[in-house]
BADONU-12116 format. One record per residue: residue in three letters; chain; z, x, y of N, C-alpha, C in turn. Coordinates in steps of 0.001 Angstrom, whole numbers, plus 500000, padded with zeros to 6 digits. Atoms other than C-alpha are relative to their C-alpha. Last residue first. Example, Ala and Ser with C-alpha at 12.3 -4.5 7.8 and 13.67 -1.06 7.14 Angstrom:
<rs>
+------+-------+--------+--------+--------+--------+--------+--------+--------+--------+--------+
| rest | kette |     nw |     nu |     nv |    caw |    cau |    cav |     cw |     cu |     cv |
+------+-------+--------+--------+--------+--------+--------+--------+--------+--------+--------+
|  ser |     A | 499940 | 499180 | 498810 | 507140 | 513670 | 498940 | 500730 | 499230 | 501090 |
|  ala |     A | 500000 | 500890 | 498810 | 507800 | 512300 | 495500 | 500000 | 500900 | 501200 |
+------+-------+--------+--------+--------+--------+--------+--------+--------+--------+--------+
</rs>
This chain:
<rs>
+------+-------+--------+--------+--------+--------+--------+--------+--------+--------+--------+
| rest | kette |     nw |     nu |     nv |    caw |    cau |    cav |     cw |     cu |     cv |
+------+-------+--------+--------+--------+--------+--------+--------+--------+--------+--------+
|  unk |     A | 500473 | 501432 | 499141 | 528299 | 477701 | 521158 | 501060 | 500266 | 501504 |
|  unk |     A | 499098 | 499853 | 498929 | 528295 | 480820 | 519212 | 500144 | 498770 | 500766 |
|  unk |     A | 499936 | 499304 | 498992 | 526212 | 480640 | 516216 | 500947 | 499933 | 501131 |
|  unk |     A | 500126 | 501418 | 499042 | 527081 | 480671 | 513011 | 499767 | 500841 | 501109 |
|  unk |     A | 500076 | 499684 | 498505 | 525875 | 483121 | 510073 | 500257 | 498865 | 501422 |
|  unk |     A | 499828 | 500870 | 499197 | 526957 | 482830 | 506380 | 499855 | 500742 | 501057 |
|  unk |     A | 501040 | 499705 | 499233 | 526208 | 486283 | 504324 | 499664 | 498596 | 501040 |
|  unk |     A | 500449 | 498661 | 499130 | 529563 | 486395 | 503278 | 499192 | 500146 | 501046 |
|  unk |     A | 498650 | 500208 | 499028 | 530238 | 482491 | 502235 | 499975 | 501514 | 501059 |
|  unk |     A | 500528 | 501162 | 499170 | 526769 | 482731 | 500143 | 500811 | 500188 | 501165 |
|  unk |     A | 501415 | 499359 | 499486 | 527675 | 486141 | 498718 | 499595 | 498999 | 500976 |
|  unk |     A | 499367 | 499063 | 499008 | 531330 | 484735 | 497550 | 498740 | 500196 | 501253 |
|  unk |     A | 499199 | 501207 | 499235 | 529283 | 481775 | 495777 | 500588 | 500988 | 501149 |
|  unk |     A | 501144 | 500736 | 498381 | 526578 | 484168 | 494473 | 500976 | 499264 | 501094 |
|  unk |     A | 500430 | 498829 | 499198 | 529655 | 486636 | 492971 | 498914 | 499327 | 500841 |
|  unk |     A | 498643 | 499245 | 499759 | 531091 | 483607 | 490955 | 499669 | 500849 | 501498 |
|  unk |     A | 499926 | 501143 | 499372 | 527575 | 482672 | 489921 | 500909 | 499735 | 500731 |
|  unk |     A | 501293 | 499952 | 498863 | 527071 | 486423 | 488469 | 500417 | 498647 | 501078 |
|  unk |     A | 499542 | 499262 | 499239 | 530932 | 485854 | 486884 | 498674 | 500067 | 500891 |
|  unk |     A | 500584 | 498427 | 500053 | 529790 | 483027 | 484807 | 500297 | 500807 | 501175 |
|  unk |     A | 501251 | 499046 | 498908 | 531595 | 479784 | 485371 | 500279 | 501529 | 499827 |
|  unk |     A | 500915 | 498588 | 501015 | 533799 | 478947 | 482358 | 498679 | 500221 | 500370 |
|  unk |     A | 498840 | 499662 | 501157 | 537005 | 477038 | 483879 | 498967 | 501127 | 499317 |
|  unk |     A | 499801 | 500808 | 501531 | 534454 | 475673 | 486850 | 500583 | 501111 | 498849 |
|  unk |     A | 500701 | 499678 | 501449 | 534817 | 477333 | 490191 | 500260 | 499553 | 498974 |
|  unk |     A | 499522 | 500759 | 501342 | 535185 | 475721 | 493323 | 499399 | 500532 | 499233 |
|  unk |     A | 500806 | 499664 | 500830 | 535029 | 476782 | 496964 | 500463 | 499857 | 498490 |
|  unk |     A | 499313 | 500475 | 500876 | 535955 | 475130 | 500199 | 498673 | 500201 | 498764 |
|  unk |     A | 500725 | 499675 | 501183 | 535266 | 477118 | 503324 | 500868 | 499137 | 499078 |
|  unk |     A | 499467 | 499751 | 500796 | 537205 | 475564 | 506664 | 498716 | 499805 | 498962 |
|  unk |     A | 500674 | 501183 | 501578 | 535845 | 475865 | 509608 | 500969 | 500374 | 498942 |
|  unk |     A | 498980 | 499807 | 500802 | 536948 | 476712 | 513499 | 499291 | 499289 | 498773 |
|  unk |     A | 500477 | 501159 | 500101 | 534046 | 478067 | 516231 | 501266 | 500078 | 499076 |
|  unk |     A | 498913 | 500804 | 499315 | 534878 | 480919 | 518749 | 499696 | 498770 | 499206 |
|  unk |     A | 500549 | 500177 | 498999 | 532450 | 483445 | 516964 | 500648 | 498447 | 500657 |
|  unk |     A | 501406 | 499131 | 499392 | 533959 | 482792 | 513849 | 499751 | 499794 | 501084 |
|  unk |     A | 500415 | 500635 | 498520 | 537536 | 480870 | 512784 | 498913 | 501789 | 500058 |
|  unk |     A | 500730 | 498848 | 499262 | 538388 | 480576 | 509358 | 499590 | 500269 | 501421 |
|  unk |     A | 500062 | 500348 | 498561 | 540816 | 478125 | 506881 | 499260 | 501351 | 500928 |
|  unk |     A | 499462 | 498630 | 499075 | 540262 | 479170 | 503418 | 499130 | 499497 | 501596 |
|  unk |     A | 499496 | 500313 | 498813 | 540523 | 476510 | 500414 | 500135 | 500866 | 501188 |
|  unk |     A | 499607 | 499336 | 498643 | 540090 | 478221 | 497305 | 499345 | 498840 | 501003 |
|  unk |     A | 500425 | 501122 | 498534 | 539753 | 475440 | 493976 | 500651 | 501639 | 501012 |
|  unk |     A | 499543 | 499273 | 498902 | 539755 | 476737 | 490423 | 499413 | 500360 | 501489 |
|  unk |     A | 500891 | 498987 | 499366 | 538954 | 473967 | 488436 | 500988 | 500699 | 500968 |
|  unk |     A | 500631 | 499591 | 500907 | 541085 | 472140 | 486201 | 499202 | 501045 | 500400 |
|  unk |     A | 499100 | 498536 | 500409 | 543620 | 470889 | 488442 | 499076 | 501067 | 498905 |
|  unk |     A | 499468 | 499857 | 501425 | 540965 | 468127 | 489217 | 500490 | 501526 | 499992 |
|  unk |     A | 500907 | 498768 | 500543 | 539882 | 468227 | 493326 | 500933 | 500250 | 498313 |
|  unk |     A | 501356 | 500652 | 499964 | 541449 | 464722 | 495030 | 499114 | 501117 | 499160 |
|  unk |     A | 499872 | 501662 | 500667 | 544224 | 466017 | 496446 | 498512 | 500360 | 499909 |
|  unk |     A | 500400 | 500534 | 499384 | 544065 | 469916 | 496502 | 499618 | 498680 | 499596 |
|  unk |     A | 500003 | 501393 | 500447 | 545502 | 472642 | 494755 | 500225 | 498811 | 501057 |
|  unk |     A | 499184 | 501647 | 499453 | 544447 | 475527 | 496236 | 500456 | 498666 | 498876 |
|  unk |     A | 500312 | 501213 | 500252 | 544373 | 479152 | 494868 | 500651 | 499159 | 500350 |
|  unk |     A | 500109 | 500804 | 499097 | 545095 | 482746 | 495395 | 499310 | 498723 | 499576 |
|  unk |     A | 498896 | 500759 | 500180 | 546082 | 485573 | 493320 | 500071 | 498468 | 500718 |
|  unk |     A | 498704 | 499143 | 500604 | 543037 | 487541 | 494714 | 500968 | 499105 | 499890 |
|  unk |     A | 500221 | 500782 | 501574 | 540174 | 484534 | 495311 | 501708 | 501274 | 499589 |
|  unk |     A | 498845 | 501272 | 500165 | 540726 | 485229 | 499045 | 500066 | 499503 | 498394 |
|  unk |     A | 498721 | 499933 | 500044 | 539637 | 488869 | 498750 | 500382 | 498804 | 500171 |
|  unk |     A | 499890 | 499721 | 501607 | 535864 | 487502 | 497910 | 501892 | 500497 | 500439 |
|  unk |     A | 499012 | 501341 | 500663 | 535608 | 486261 | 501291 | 500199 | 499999 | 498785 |
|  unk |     A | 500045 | 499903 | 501626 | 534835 | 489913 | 502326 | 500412 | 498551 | 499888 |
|  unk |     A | 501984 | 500014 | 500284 | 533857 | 490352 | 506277 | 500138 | 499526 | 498532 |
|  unk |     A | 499629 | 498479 | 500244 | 537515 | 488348 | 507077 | 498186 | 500639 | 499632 |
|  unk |     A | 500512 | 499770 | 501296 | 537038 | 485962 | 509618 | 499859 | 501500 | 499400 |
|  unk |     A | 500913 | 499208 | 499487 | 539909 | 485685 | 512077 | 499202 | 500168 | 498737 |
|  unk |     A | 499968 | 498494 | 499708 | 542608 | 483379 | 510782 | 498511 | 500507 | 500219 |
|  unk |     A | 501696 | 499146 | 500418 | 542303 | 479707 | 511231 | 500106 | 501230 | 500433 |
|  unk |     A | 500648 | 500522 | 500910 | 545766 | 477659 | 510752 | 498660 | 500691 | 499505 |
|  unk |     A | 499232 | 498076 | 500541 | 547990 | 479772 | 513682 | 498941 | 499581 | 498318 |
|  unk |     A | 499611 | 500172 | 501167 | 546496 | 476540 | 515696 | 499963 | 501364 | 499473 |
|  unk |     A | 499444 | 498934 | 500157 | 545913 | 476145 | 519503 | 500614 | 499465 | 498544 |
|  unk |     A | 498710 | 499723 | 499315 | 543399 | 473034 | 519826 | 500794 | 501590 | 499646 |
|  unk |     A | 498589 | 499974 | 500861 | 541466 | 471879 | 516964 | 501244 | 500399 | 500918 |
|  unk |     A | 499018 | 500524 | 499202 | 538922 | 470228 | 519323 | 500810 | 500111 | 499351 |
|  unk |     A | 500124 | 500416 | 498805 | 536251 | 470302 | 516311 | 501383 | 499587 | 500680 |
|  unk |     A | 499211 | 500879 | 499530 | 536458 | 471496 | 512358 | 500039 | 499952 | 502222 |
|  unk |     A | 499824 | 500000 | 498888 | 533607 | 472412 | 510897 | 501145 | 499147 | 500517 |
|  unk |     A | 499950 | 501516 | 499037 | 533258 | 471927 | 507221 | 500419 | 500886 | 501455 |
|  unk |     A | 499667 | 499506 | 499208 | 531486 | 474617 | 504635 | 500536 | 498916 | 500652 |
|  unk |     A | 500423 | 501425 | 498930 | 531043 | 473954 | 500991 | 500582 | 500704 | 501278 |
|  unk |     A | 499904 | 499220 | 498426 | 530173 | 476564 | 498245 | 499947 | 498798 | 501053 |
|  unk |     A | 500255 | 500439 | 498673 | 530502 | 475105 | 494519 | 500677 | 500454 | 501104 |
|  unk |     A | 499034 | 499093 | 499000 | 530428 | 476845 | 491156 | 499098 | 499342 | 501300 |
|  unk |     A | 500450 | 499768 | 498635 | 529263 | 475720 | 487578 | 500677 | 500138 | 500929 |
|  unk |     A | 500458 | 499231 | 499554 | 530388 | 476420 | 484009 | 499412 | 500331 | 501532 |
|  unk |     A | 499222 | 498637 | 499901 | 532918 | 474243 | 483565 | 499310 | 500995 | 500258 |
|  unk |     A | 499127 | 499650 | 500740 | 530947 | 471225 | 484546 | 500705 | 501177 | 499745 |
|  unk |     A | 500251 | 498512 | 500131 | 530004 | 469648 | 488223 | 501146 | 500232 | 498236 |
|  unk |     A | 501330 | 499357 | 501177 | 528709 | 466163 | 487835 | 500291 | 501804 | 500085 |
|  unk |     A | 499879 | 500672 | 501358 | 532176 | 464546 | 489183 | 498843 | 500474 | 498984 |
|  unk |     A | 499353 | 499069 | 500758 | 532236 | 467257 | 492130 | 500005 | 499525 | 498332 |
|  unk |     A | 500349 | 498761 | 501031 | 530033 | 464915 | 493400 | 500284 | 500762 | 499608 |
|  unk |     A | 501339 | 500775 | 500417 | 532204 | 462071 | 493959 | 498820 | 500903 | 499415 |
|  unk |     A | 500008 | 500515 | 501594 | 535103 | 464145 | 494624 | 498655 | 499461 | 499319 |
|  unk |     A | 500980 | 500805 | 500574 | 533143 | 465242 | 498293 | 500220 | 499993 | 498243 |
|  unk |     A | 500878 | 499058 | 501177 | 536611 | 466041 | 500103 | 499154 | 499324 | 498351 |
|  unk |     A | 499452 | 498531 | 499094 | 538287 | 463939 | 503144 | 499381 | 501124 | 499297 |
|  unk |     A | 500694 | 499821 | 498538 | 537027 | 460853 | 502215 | 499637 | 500993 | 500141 |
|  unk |     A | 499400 | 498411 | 499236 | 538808 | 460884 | 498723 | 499092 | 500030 | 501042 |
|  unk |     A | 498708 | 500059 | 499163 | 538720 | 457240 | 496697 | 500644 | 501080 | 501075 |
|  unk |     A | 499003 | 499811 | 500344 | 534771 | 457758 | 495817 | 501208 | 499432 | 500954 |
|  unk |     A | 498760 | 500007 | 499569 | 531403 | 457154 | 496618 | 501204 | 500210 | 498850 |
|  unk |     A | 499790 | 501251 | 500845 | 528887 | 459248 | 495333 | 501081 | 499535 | 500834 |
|  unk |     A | 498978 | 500820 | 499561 | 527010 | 461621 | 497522 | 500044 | 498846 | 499051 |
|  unk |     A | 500022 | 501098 | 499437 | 524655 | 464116 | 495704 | 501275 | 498990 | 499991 |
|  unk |     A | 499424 | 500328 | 499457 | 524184 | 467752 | 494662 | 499660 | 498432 | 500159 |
|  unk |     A | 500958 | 500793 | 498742 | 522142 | 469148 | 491970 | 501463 | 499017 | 500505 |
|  unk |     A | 500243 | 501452 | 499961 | 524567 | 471596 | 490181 | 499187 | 499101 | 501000 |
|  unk |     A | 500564 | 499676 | 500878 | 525017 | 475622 | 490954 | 499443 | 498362 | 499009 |
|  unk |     A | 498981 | 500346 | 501332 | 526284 | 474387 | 494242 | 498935 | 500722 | 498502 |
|  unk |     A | 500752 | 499570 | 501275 | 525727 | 474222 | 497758 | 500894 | 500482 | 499177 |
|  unk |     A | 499638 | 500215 | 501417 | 527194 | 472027 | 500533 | 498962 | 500423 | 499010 |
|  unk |     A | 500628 | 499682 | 500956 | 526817 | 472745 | 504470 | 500990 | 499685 | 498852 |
|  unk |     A | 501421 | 499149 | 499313 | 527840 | 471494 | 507773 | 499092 | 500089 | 498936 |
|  unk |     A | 500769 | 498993 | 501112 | 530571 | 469062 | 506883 | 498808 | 500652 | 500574 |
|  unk |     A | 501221 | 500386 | 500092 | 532116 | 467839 | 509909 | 499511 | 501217 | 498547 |
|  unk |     A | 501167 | 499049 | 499845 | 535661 | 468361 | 510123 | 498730 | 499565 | 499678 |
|  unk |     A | 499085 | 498351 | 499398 | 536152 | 466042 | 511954 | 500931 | 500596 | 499045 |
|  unk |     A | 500477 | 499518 | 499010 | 533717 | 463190 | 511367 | 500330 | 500985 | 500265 |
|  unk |     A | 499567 | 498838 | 499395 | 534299 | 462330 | 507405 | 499692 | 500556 | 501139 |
|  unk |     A | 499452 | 500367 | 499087 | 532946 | 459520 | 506413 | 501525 | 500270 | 500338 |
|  unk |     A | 500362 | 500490 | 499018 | 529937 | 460839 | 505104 | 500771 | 499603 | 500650 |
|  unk |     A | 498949 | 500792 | 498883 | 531736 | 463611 | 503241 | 499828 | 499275 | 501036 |
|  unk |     A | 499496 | 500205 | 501049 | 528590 | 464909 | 500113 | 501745 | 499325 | 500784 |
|  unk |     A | 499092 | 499896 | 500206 | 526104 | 464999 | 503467 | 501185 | 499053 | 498947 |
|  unk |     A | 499417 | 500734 | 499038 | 522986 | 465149 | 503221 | 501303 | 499814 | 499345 |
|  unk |     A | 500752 | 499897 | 498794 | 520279 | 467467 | 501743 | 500696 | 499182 | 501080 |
|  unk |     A | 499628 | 501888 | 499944 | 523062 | 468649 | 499517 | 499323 | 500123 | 501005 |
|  unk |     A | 499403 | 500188 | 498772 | 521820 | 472495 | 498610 | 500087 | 498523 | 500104 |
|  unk |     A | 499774 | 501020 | 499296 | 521256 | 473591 | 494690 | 500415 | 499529 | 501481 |
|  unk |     A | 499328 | 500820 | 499785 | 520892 | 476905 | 493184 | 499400 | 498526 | 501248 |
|  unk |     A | 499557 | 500917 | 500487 | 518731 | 478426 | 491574 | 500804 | 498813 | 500275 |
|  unk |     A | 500988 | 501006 | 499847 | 516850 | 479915 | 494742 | 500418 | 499252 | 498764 |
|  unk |     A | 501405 | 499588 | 501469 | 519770 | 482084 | 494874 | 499164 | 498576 | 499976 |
|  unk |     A | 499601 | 499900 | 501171 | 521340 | 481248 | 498700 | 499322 | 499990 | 498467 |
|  unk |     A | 501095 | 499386 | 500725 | 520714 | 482532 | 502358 | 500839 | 499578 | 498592 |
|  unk |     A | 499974 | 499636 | 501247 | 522673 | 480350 | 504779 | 498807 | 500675 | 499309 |
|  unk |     A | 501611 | 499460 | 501234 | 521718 | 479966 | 508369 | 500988 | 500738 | 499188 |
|  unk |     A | 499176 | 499250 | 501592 | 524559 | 478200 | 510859 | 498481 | 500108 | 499454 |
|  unk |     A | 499509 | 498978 | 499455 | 524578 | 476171 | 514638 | 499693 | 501230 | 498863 |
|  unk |     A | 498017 | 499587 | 500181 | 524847 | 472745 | 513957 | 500130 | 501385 | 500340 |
|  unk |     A | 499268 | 501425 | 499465 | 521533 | 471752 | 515748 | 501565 | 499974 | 500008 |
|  unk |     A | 500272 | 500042 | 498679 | 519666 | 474791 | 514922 | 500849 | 499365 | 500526 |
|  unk |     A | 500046 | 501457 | 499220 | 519871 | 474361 | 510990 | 500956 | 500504 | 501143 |
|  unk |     A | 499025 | 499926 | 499061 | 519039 | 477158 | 508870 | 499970 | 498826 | 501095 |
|  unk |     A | 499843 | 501145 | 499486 | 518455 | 477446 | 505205 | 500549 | 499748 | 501350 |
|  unk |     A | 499418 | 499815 | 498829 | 517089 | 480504 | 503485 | 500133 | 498836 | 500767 |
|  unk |     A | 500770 | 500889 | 498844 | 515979 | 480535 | 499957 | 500740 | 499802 | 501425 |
|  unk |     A | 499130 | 500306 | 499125 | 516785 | 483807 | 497541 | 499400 | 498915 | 500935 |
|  unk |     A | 499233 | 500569 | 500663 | 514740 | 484721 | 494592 | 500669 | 498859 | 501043 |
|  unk |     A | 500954 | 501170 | 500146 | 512345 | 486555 | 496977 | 500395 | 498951 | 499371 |
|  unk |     A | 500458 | 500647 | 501357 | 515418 | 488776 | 497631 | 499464 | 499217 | 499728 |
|  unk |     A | 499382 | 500754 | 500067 | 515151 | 490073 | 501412 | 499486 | 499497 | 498708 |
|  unk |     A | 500264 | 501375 | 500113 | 513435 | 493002 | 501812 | 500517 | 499059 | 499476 |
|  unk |     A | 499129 | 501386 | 499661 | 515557 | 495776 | 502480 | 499350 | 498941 | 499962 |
|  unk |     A | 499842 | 500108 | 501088 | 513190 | 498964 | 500695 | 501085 | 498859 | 500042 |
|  unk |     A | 501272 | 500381 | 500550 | 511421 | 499647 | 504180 | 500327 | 499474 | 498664 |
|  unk |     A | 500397 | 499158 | 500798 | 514632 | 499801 | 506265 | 498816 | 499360 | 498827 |
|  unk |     A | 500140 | 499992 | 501300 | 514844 | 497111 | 508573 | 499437 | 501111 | 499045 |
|  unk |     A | 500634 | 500217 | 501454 | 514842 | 498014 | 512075 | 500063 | 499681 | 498834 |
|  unk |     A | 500885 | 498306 | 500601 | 517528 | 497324 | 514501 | 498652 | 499505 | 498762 |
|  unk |     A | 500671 | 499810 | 499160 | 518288 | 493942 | 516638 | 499330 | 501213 | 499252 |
|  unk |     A | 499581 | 499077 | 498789 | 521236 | 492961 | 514981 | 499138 | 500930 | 500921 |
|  unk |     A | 499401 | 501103 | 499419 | 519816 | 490237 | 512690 | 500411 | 501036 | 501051 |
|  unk |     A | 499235 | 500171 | 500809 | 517107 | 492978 | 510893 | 500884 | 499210 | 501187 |
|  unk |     A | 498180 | 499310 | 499348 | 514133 | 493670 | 512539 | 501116 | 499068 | 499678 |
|  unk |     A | 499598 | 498692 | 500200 | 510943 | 494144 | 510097 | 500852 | 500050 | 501013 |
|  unk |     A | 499400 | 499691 | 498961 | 510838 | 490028 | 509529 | 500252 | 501527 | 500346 |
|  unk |     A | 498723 | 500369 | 500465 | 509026 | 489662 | 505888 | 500290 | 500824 | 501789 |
|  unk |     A | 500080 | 499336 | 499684 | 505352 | 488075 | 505744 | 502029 | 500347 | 500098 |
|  unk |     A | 500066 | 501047 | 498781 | 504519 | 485628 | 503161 | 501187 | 501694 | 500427 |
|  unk |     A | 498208 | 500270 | 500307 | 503548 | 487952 | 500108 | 499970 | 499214 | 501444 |
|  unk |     A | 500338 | 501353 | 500345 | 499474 | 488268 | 500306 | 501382 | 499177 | 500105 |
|  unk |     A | 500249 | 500432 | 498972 | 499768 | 491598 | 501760 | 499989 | 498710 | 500093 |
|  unk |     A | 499567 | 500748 | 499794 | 501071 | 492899 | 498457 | 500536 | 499201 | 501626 |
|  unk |     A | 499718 | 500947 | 500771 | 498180 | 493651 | 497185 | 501201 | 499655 | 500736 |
|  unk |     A | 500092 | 500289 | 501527 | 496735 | 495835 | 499879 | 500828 | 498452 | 499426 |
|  unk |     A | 501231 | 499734 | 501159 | 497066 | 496288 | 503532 | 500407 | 500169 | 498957 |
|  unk |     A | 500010 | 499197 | 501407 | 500247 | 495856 | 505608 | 498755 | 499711 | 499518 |
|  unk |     A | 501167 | 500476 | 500853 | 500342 | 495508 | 509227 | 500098 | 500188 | 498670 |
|  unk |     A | 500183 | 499211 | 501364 | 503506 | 495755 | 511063 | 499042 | 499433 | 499594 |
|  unk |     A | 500796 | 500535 | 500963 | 503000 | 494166 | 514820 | 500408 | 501230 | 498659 |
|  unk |     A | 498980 | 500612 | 500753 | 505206 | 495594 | 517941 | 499910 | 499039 | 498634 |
|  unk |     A | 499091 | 501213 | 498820 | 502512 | 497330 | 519145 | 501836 | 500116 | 499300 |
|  unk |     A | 501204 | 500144 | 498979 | 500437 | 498812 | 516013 | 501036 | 498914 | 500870 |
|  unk |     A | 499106 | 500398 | 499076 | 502380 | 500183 | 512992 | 498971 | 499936 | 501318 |
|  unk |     A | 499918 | 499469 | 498559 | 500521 | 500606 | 509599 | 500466 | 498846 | 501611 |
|  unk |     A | 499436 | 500960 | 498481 | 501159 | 500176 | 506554 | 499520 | 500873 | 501301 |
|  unk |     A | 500026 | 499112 | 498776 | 499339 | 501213 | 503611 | 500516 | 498848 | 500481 |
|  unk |     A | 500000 | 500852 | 498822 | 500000 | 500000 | 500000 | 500000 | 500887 | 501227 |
+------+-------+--------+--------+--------+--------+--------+--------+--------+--------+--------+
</rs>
């Protein structure tokens, strides 16, 4: 393959010119090293409106609408899952039981909610870069989420916004699926408002 650099344009020639093209500056303004292309596996989801772009394995599942309709504050933003997602009702408002009901031991759900006008609260610590250290010794039990799964709960505050992550692993979810769920919650981006 040849590349070549013209302006602010990368050109590539040959075979894999055909690939849909890949961004050569990376979120912080620098270059992209030539061997960082973003995992073709991977689908990218970002919505303008709320603020946030997820990148998650193209196996998985995203809720195209929301699994806590009547739920205003926090606002669900996002819900992915190793399971196809969808709103059932249920007796729990506040967290989407309803579809948690098709998740089995092996699968693993990533949910995000926004919380609004929280005021001064000691509740949302500074985000950490690793959300994988909240799984250390750590777990919620949470109305409405079967003792069965292992439930984190982790209050956060980014770029002046407040959310709470809520993540669920099934009794005999695979460690790879485990490691996407963290990965998802990592590579989360909001914006500033």
């Amino acid at each position: 393959m040849t590349v070549a650099v013209l302006g602010f344009a990368i050109v590539q020639f040959g075979p894999s010119s055909l690939r849909a093209p890949v961004s050569p500056w990376t979120e912080d303004g620098g270059l992209r090293p030539e061997n960082d292309e973003p995992d073709e596996q991977d689908k990218e989801y970002r919505d303008p409106e709320r603020g946030f772009t997820i990148t998650y394995p193209a196996t998985w599942f995203r809720a195209e609408a929301s699994l806590t309709p009547n739920l205003a504050n926090p606002e669900e933003l996002f819900s992915v899952a190793t399971f196809q997602l969808q709103y059932r009702e249920s007796d729990c408002a506040q967290l989407p039981k309803g579809a948690l009901e098709s998740m089995s031991a092996s699968d693993v759900f990533v949910s995000v909610h926004e919380r609004y006008h929280a005021g001064a609260s000691t509740e949302f610590t500074p985000r950490l870069p690793d959300f994988s250290v909240e799984r250390e010794g750590k777990g919620a039990t949470l109305e409405c989420i079967p003792e069965s799964l292992e439930t984190h709960w982790i209050p956060f505050e980014d770029v002046g916004r407040r959310f709470y992550a809520l993540v669920i692993f099934g009794g005999s979810a695979p460690s790879d699926a485990i490691d996407d769920a963290w990965s998802i919650l990592n590579g989360a981006r909001f914006d500033p408002r």
